[in-house]
Structures are given as structure tokens and as C-alpha cells.
RODRENTOR-121307 format. One record per residue (C-alpha): residue number from 1; x, y, z. Coordinates in pm, 1 decimal. Layout:
   k       px       py       pz
 NUM        X        Y        Z
...
//
This chain:
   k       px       py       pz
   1   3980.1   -170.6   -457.2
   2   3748.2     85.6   -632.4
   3   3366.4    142.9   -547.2
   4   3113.0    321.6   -747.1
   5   2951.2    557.9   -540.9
   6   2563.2    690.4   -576.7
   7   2356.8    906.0   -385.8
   8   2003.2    822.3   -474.1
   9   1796.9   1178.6   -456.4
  10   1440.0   1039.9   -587.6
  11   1261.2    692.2   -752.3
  12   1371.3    839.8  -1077.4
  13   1734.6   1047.0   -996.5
  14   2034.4    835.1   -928.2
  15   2340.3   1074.1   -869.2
  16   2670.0    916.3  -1002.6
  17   2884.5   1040.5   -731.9
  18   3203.0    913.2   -898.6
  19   3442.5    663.4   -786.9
  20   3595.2    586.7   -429.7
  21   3948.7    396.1   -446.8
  22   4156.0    260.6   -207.8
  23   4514.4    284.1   -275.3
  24   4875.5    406.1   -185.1
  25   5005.9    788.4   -285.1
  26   5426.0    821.9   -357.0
  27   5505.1    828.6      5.0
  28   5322.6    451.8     55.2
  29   5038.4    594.9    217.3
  30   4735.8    413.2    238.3
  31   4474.0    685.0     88.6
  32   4119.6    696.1    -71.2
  33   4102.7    878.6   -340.2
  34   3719.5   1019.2   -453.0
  35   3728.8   1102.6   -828.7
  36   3426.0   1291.2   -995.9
  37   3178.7   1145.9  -1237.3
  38   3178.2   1241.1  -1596.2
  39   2878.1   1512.1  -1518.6
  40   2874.9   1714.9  -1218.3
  41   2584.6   1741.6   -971.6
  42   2446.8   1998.3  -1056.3
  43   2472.5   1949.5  -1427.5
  44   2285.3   1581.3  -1305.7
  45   2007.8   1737.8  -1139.8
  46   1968.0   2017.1  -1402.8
  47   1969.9   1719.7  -1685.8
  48   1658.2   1524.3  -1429.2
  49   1459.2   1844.4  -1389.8
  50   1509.1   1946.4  -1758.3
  51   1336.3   1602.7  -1878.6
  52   1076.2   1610.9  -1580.2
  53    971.6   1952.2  -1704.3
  54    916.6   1893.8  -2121.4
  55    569.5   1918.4  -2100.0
  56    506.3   2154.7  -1809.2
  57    429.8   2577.7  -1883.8
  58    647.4   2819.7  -1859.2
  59    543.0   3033.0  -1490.5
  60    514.5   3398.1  -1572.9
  61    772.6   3692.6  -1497.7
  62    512.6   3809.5  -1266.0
  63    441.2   3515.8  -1047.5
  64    827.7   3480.5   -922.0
  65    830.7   3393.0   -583.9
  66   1195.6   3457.8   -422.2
  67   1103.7   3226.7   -172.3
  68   1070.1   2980.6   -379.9
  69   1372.5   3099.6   -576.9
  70   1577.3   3060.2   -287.4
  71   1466.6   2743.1   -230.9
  72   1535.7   2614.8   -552.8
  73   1886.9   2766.3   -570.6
  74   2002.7   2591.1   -247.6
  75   1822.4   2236.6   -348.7
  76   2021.6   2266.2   -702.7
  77   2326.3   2456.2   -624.5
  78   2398.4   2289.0   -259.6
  79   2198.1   2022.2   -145.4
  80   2209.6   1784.2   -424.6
  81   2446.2   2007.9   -675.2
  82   2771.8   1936.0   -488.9
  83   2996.0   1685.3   -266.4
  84   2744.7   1814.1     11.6
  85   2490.9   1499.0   -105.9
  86   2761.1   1259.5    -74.9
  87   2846.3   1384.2    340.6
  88   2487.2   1417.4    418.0
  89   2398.7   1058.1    242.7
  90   2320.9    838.3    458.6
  91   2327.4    548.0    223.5
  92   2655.7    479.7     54.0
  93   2681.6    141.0    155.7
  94   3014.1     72.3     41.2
  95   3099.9    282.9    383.4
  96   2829.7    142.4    635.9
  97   3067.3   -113.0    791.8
  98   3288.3    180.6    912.1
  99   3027.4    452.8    966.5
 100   2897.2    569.2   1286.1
 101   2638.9    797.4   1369.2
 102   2718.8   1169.5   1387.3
 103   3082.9   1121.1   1253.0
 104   3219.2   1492.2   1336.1
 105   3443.9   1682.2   1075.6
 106   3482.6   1753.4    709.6
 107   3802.4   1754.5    566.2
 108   3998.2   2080.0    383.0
 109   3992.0   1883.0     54.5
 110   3645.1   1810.6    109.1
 111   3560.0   2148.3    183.5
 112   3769.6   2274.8   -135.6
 113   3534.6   2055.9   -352.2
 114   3253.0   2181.1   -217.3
 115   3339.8   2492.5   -249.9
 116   3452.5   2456.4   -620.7
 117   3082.7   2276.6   -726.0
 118   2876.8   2483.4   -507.9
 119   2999.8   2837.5   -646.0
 120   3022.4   2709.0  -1015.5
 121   2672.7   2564.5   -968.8
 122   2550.5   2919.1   -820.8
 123   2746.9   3051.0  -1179.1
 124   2587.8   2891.2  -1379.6
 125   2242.6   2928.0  -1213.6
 126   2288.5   3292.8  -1186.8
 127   2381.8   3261.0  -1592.4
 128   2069.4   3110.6  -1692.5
 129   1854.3   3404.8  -1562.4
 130   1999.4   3599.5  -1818.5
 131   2057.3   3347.7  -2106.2
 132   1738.1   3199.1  -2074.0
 133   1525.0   3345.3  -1811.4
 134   1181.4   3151.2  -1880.9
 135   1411.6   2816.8  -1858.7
 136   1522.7   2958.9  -1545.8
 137   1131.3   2978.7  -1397.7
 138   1042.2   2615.9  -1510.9
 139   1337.5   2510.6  -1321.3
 140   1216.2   2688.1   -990.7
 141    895.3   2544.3  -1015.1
 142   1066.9   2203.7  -1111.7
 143   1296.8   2200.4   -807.3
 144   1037.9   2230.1   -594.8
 145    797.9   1994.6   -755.4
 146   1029.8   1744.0   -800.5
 147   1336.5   1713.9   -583.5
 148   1280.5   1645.7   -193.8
 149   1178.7   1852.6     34.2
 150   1397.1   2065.3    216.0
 151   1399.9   2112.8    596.1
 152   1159.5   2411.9    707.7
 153   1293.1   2747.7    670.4
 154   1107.4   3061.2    803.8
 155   1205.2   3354.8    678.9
 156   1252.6   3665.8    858.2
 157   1076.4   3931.0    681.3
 158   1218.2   4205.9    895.2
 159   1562.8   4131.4    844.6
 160   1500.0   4029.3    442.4
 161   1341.1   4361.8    397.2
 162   1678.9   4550.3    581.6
 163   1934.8   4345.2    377.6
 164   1696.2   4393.8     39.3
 165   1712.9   4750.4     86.9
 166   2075.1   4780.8    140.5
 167   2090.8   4635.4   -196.2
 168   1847.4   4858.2   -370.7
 169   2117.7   5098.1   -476.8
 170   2293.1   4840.4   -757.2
 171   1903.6   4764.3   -914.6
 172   1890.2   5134.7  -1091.6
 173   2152.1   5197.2  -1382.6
 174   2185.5   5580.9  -1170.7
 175   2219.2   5386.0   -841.5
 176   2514.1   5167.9  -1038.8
 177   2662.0   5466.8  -1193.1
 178   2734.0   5683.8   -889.4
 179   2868.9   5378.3   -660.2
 180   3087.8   5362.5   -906.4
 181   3173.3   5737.2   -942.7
 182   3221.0   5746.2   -585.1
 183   3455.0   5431.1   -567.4
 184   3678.2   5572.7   -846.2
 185   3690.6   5922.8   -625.1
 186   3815.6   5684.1   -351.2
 187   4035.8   5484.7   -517.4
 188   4158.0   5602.1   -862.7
 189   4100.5   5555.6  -1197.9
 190   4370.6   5367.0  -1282.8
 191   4266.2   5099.1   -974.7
 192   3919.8   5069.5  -1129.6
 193   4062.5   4981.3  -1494.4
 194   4311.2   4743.0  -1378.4
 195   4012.6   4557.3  -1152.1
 196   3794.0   4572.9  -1467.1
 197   4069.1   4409.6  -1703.0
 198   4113.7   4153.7  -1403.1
 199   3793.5   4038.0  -1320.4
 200   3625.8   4064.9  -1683.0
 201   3685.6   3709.9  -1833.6
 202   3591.6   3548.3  -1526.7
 203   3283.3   3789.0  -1409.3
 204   3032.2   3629.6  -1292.3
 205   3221.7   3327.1  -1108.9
 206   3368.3   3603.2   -937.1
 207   3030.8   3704.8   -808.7
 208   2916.2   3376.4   -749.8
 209   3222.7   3275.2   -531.2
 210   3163.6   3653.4   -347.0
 211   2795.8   3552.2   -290.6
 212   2834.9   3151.0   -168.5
 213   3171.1   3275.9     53.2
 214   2902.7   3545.8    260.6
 215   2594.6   3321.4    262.5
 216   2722.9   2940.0    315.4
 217   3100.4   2899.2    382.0
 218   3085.6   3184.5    668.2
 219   2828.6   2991.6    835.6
 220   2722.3   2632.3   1072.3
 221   2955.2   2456.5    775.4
 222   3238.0   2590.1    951.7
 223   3156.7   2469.4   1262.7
 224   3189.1   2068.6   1124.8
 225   3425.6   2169.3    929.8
 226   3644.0   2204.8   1256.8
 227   3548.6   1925.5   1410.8
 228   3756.3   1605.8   1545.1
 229   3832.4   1281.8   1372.6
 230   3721.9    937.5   1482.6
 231   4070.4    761.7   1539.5
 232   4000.9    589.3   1223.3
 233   3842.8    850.1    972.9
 234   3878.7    679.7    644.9
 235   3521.2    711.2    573.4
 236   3411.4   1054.5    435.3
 237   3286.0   1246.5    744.4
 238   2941.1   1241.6    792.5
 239   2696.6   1580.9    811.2
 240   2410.7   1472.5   1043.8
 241   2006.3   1550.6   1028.1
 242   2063.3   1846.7   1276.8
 243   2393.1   1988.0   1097.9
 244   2238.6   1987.2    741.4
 245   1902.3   2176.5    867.6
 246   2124.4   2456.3   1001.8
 247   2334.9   2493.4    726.6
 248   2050.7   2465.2    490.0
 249   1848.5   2746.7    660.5
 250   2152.8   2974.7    793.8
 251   2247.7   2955.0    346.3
 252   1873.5   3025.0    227.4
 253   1828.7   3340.3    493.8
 254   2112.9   3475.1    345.5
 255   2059.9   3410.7     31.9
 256   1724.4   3547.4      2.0
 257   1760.6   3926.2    -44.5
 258   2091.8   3835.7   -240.6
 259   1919.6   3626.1   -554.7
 260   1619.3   3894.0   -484.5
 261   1810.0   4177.5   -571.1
 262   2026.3   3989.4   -841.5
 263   1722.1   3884.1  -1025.8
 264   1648.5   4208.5  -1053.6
 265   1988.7   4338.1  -1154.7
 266   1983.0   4076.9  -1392.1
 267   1646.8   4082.5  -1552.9
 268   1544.6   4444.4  -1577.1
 269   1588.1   4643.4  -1925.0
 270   1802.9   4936.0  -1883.6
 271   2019.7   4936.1  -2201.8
 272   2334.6   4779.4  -2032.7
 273   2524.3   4487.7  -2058.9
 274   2534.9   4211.2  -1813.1
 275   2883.6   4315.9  -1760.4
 276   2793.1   4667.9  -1711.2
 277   2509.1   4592.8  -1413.4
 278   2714.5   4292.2  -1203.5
 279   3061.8   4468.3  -1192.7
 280   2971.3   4728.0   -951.3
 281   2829.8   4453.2   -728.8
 282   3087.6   4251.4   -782.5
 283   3355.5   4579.1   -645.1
 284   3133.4   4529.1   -327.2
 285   3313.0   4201.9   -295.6
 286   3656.4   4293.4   -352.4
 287   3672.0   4561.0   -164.4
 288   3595.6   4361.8    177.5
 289   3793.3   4124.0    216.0
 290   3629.1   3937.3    470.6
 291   3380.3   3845.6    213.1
 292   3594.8   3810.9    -85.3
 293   3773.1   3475.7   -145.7
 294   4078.2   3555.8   -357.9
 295   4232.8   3206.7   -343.9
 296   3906.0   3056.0   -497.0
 297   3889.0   2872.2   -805.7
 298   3768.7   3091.9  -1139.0
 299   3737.8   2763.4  -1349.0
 300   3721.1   2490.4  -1195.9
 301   3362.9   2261.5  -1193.9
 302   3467.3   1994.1   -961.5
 303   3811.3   1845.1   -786.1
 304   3930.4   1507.5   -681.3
 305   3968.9   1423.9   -357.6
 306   4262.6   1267.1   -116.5
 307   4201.7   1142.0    197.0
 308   4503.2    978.0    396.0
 309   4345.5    649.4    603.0
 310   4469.2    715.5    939.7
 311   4597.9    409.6   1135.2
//
């Protein structure tokens, strides 16, 4: 049996969430398998705001508010940009008969996907300030204008303005110049140009999966992540009120001095490339490993799902 699965965001935004089928794998299992709409997420909720916005102005370069940046980027990249809609929904019917309340526990799969949609959402999002930066502002403003509310986050200026600064050094071509000097006095010449020729094609996925890694998957997502099982977990496990509000705030704290600080990488005219300002931030990453996760996907969008049904 196969069910058509929607997460409904807003009156006018319908998320196709894909398909959920029950069947049997090679080894007679009875599994549910979750396959991916056509469009991802995020590229559904960029499509919704895109059309809600053909009218509206363009905000000035001036009036960029990295609150509301933040907020935007985890609305569009997390909340309703990846598999994250579907655990928090609290709608798919197709799954009410088995559901009950605060269902503990998110699978590995599931976490893979999310994962996978939430770092190639952040990609592309990080893209667009470059490719098209005024595009970029309308789609702050229409985030927040259009897409629900998220829970309240205060932010703490204290330790925004300590992490901000720590990042100051990558916003001046000099500051970028002399990291890098001093890594290659560390570590070689010959390390830096094999790096380069590694992590060139696939850039700025690299940095996106360096930046969502630090600010959401070492975070409260871990903690349902390693919860139990109801004996029978067939269902998708669930990610309560209480669970999403502290993974939504614990992600946009972090975040905050991180898209600050990228923005500005990104946006300001010194006479490099785009290449030649994110590489030494993205050398940051690979050089701590705690932060850098090598076994992440550099192409992938979205991924199917497998769930066994346990008896």
C-alpha cells in the first residue's frame, strides 16, 4: 500500500512530502519505504516565497537584519526545507491510527536525510547571496512575512558579539591571507595544494556541511536522535512541541554570528573570488575534526528512506 504524504505549512503552501509505501525488502522484511517528491523542500518553499514576493521591493543592503537572517535561514533551510517538517508534523493522517504523543527517537536513515536536505539547502542559500544577493533580501523579508512563525528565540548579545569577533579575522582579504600563510607554515605547501584540488569542485557544500554539523547536528537533535523505540515503531518518530523549540533555538544561536560573518565574507568587494574568500574558512573546518563531517554527502539533495516495521 502506498500513501501520499503532505505537510501543509500555510492556506496557500502544501509540501509534497513524497510517498510512504509499505512493502517487503530481499530478506522478506516488512519495511516502509519514504521516497522524495520530485522537488525538494526547500526548493518548495523557495518556489512559494518566490511567487508570494513578485510584487514586493527589494530591502536595501543597508537594512539587513542578521536576526532576521537567521531566522529566515533556519525557517527555509530546516524547519520546513527538510525531512524535519515531516517528524515535527503533526498531521500526516495516514499515520494517526498508530501515533502517540511524544513518540521518542529518530532513526539513522532519518537523520542521514536530514542531514543531506538541510546542508544542501544551507548550500544553496549561502549561494544565492552571492549569485543574486538582492533575491537573497526579498527572500528574508519573505520568510518572515510569510511562512509561520517560529518559536521565540532570544539572542544572547554577549555571546554573539564573542563568537562574531572570533570570526572577524576571515572578513579582511589581509586577515584571509595570513591565516593562510600561517597554516601553510604549519602544515606544508604541498598539504595546502592537495586540500585545495580536493575540496574545489565541491566548495561551498563543504562549508555548508562544516557550518550545519557545528550549529544543528551537535546539538538537542542528538538527544532524540538517541532515544528508544515504541515496541512497534513503524510510524516515523515523532519530534514534539518542546523538542523542536530547543532545536530550533540551540541552531539559530549558533548560527547567528556564523551567516553574520559569512554575509560579510561573501558580499564585500575586495577583488577576490568566491573561491578565494570561503576556502580559508572552510580549512577552519577540516582541520578540527570534531566539527568536520568527512563522511557527508557533497552531492546529494535528498535520500530515500528504509524503515524495517518491527513486530
Amino acid at each position: 500500500m502506498t500513501y501520499r504524504l503532505h505537510i501543509r505549512v500555510t492556506d496557500h503552501l502544501l509540501l509534497d512530502a513524497g510517498t510512504l509505501e509499505e512493502t517487503r525488502d530481499p530478506e522478506n522484511r516488512r519495511v516502509r519505504m519514504i521516497t522524495p517528491a520530485p522537488q525538494t523542500f526547500y526548493q518548495q518553499v523557495i518556489a512559494y516565497l518566490t511567487d508570494a514576493t513578485t510584487q514586493e521591493k527589494v530591502p536595501p543592503q543597508t537594512a539587513v537584519d542578521f536576526q532576521e537572517v537567521t531566522y529566515a535561514t533556519v525557517a527555509v533551510c530546516l524547519r520546513w526545507g527538510s525531512y524535519f517538517a515531516v517528524l515535527a508534523d503533526k498531521e500526516v493522517h495516514e499515520w494517526t491510527p498508530l501515533f502517540q504523543e511524544e513518540v521518542p527517537g529518530i532513526r539513522d536513515t532519518e537523520m542521514a536525510r536530514m542531514n543531506i536536505e538541510i546542508s544542501s539547502a544551507f548550500c544553496q542559500w549561502l549561494t544565492l547571496i552571492h549569485t543574486d544577493p538582492k533575491r537573497f533580501r526579498k527572500l528574508v523579508k519573505a520568510a518572515l512575512k510569510f511562512l509561520p512563525p517560529l518559536p521565540q528565540i532570544i539572542f544572547d548579545k554577549q555571546s554573539y558579539q564573542k563568537e562574531l569577533w572570533l570570526r572577524t579575522f576571515f572578513n579582511s582579504k589581509a586577515g584571509r591571507a595570513e591565516f593562510m600563510e600561517s597554516l601553510q607554515n604549519k602544515v606544508g605547501e604541498d598539504f595546502i595544494v592537495r586540500k585545495k584540488e580536493e575540496i574545489t569542485p565541491h566548495l561551498m557544500r563543504i562549508l555548508a556541511n562544516g557550518v550545519i554539523n557545528e550549529t544543528y547536528r551537535y546539538g538537542p537533535i542528538e538527544n532524540i536522535h538517541a532515544g528508544s523505540y515504541l515496541p512497534d515503531s513503524s510510524v516515523p518518530s515523532r519530534i514534539s512541541p518542546c523538542a523542536e523549540q530547543e532545536v530550533l533555538t540551540t541552531t539559530a544561536q549558533r548560527l547567528l554570528p556564523t551567516v553574520h560573518a559569512l554575509y560579510r565574507i561573501i558580499t564585500k568587494k575586495t577583488g577576490e573570488t568566491l573561491e578565494e574568500k570561503i576556502i580559508p574558512y572552510v580549512f577552519r573546518f577540516i582541520l578540527t575534526n570534531l566539527i568536520f563531517p568527512s563522511d557527508w554527502s557533497l552531492t546529494e539533495e535528498t535520500r530515500g528512506i528504509k524503515l524495517l516495521v518491527r513486530k
